[in-house]
N, C-alpha and C positions, 0 to 999 in steps of 0.2 A: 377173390377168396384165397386166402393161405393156406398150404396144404403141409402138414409137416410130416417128415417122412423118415423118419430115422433119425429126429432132429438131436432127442438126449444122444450125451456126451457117451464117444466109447473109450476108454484110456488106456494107454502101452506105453509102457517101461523100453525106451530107444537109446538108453546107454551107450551100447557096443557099437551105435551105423549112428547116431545123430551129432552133434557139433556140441560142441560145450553148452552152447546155452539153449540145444534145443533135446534135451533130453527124454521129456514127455510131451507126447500128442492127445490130440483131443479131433472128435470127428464132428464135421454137422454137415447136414442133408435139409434143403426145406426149398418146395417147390411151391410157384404162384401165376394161377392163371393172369396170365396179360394179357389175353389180346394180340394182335399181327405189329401193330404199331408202340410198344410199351416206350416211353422213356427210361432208362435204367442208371441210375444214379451209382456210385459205387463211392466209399472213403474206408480208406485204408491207411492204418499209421506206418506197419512193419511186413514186410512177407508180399511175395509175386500174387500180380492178378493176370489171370486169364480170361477173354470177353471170345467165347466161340457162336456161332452162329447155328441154328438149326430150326427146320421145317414145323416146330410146334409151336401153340401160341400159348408158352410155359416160359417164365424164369427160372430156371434152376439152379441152386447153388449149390456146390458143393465146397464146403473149408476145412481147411487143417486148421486149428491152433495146434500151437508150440511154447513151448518154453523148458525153464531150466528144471523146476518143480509144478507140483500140483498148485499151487499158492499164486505161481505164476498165470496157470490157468485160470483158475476162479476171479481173478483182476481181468481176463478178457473178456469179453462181450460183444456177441453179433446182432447184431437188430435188425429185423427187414421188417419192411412194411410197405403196404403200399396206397397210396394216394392220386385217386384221380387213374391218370394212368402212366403218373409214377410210379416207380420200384425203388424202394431207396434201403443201399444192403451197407450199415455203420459201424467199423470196428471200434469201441470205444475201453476205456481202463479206467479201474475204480482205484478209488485213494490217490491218482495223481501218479499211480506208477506205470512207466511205460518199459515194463520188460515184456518179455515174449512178446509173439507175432500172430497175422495170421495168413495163408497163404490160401486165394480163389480162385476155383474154376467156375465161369458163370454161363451156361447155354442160354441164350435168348433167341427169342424171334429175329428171322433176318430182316426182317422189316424194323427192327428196334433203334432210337440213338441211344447212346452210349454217354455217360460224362461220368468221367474217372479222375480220382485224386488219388497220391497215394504219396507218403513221406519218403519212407525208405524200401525201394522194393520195384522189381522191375513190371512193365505192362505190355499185355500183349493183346491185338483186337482182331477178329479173322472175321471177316466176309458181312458182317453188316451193312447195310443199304441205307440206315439215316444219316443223323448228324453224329460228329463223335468229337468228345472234346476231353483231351488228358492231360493229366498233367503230374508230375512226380520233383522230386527232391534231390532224389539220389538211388537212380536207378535207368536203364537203357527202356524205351518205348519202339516199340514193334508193330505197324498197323498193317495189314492185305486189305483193301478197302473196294475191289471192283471199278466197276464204273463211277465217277465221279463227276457229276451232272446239273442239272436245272439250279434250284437253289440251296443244294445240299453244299452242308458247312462240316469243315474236319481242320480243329486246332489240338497239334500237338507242341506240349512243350516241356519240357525238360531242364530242370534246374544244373545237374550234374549225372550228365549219359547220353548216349548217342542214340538220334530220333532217325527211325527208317519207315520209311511209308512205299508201299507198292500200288499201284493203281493201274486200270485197265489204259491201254493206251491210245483207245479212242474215246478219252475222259475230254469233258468240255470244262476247263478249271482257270480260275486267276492264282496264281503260286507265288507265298512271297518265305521266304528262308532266312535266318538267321543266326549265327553263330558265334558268340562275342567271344569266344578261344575255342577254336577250332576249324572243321573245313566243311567244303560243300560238294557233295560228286551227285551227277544226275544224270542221264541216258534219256529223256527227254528233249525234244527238242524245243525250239526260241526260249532258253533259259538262258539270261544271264549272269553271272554273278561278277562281285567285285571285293577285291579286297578292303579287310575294317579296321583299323589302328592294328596293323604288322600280324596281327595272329589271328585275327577274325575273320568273319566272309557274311558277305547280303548276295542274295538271287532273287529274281524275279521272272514273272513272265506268263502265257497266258498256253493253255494248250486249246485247242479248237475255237469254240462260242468263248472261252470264258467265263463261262455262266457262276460256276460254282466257285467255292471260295475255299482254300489252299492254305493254313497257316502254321510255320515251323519254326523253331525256335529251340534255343538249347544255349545256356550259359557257357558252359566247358563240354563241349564235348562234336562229334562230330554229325553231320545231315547226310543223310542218302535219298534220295530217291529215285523209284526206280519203274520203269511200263511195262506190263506185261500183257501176254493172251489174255 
């Protein structure tokens, strides 16, 4: 069931504090019982996603649009719906114009996976326990992912920005990295990496069992990753 919650549009005049082409905002609110386990789909053309984790078994979204004019808003479109026990939250533009943005905060169940797109605009994923799989254009990805285990799958990648992923450090995972212009730093241990035609880097390597599966990638830009408590 969909619950919507402040969903109509609120509008303000941001002139004086916002950027050239983000002059008016627009607010939406709309939350959806999921379940412990939800799939949560996310596509996003313009503007930062936030994927947070928390104790309810609700999606919640909260978005900005943005743009230069009101004109600019009425071209964006948020669609959520959901399916099965998918969540699928779609920024879409009418007429073919892709001005203005929108920017997401999304709480889901920690039990949720996550699969994220996004053109231009950065992502960030905090403390979810599924699968999670990202991917952006032109923008830096940010994952804190826990323990990473049994058969659980986390593929980030990144067109153009630097992919960082933190994970518990008694993670059982097969890790494999790649950087076709750029670098690799990891504090993990049996990683190896090697250099790729002069500017690139591959790594590889397994932490504990191995079990779970590890994939990172990034056009131009650099890979971190890193173990924590």
């Amino acid at each position: 069931m969909i619950r919507a919650i402040g969903s109509c549009a609120l509008l303000a005049l941001c002139a004086c504090t916002g950027s050239f082409g983000e002059r008016v905002h627009e607010q939406f609110h709309r939350a959806i019982d999921s379940g412990a386990t939800p799939i949560v789909h996310v596509d996003n053309i313009a503007g930062a996603v936030a994927i947070v984790a928390w104790a309810k078994p609700v999606v919640d979204i909260v978005a900005t649009k943005y743009g230069y004019d009101t004109s600019e808003l009425r071209s964006v479109t948020i669609n959520v719906n959901r399916d099965g026990d998918g969540i699928f939250v779609v920024t879409t533009y009418a007429g073919g114009n892709h001005s203005g943005g929108v920017r997401y905060r999304i709480s889901v169940p920690a039990g949720a996976s996550v699969q994220v797109g996004n053109i231009a605009g950065s992502v960030t994923v905090g403390r979810v326990t599924g699968n999670v799989s990202v991917e952006t254009q032109t923008g830096t990805i940010d994952a804190t992912l826990g323990r990473v285990d049994g058969d659980r799958s986390i593929d980030l990648h990144a067109t153009t920005g630097m992919v960082t992923l933190r994970i518990a450090r008694e993670s059982n995972a097969t890790i494999n990295a790649e950087s076709t212009v750029g670098s690799f730093s990891s504090d993990a241990p049996g990683i190896v990496k090697s250099q790729e035609n002069v500017v690139g880097v591959r790594a590889s390597g397994k932490l504990g069992l191995g079990s779970a599966r590890i994939q990172l990638n990034t056009t131009t830009g650099a890979i971190v990753l890193r173990t924590v408590e």
